[in-house]
C-alpha positions as CSV (number, residue, x, y, z in Angstrom):
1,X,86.2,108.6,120.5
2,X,84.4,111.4,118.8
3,X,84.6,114.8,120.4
4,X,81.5,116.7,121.0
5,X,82.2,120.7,121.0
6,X,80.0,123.1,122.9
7,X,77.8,125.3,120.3
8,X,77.5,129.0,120.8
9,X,74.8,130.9,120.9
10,X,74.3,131.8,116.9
11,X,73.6,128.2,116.6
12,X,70.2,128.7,118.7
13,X,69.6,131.4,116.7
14,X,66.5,131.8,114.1
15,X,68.3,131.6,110.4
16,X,66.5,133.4,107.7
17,X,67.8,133.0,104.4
18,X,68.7,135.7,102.2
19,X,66.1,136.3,99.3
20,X,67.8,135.5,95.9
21,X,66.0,136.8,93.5
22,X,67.4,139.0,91.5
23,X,65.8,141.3,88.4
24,X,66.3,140.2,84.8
25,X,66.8,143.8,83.4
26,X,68.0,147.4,84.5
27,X,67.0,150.1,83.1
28,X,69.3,153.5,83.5
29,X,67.4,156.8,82.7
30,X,68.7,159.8,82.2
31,X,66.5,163.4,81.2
32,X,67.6,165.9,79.4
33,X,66.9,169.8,78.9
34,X,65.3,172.0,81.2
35,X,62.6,170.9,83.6
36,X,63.7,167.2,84.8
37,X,61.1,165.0,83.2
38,X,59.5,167.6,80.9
39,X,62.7,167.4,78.8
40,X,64.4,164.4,76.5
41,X,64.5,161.0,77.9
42,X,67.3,158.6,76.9
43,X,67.5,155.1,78.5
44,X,69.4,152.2,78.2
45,X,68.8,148.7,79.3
46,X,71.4,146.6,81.3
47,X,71.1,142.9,81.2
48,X,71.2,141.9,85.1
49,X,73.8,139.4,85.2
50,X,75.8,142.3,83.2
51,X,75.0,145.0,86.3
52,X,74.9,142.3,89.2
53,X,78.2,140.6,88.1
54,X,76.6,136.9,87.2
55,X,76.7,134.1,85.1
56,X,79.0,135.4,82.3
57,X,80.2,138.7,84.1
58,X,82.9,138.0,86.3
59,X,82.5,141.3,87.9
60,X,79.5,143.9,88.8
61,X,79.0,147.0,86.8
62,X,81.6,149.6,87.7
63,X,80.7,153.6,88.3
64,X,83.2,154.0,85.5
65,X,81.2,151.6,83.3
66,X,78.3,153.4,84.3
67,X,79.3,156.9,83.9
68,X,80.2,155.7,79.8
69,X,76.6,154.5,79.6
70,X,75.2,157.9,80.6
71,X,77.9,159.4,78.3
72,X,76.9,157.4,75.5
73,X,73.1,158.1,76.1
74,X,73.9,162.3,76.0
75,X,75.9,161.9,72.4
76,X,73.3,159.1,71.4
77,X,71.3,161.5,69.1
C-alpha cells in the first residue's frame, strides 16, 4: 500500500532555474597616482574557477587573497 502525501504549496509554484553561467576571466584593476583613472593602471587577471571556487579550487577567492593581489600589483613595478 503506497502512501500518497499532501504537497504544499511551493510544489504549485513556477520554478525558474538559476542561470549558470559563469565568466571565464576576472580582471582586478587597480589606479594609481593622483586623479583616479588619469594615473598608472595595474591589472591582474584571475582565472574564474580560481575567484568563483570551481573545478580545481576547492574554495572561492578570499579578501585576504585579494588584498595580496592588489599588494602585489602596487610593488609590481
Amino acid at each position: 500500500m503506497t502512501v500518497c502525501l499532501p504537497e504544499g504549496d511551493l510544489a504549485r509554484a513556477k520554478n525558474h532555474e538559476p542561470d549558470s553561467t559563469w565568466p571565464t576571466m576576472i580582471e582586478v584593476v587597480a589606479w594609481f597616482g593622483k586623479g583616479g583613472r588619469k594615473g598608472h593602471r595595474k591589472s591582474v587577471i584571475i582565472p574564474a574557477d580560481q575567484f568563483f571556487g570551481h573545478g580545481a579550487y576547492g574554495a572561492p577567492l578570499s579578501g585576504e587573497q585579494l588584498i595580496g593581489m592588489v599588494n602585489q600589483l602596487r610593488k609590481k613595478d
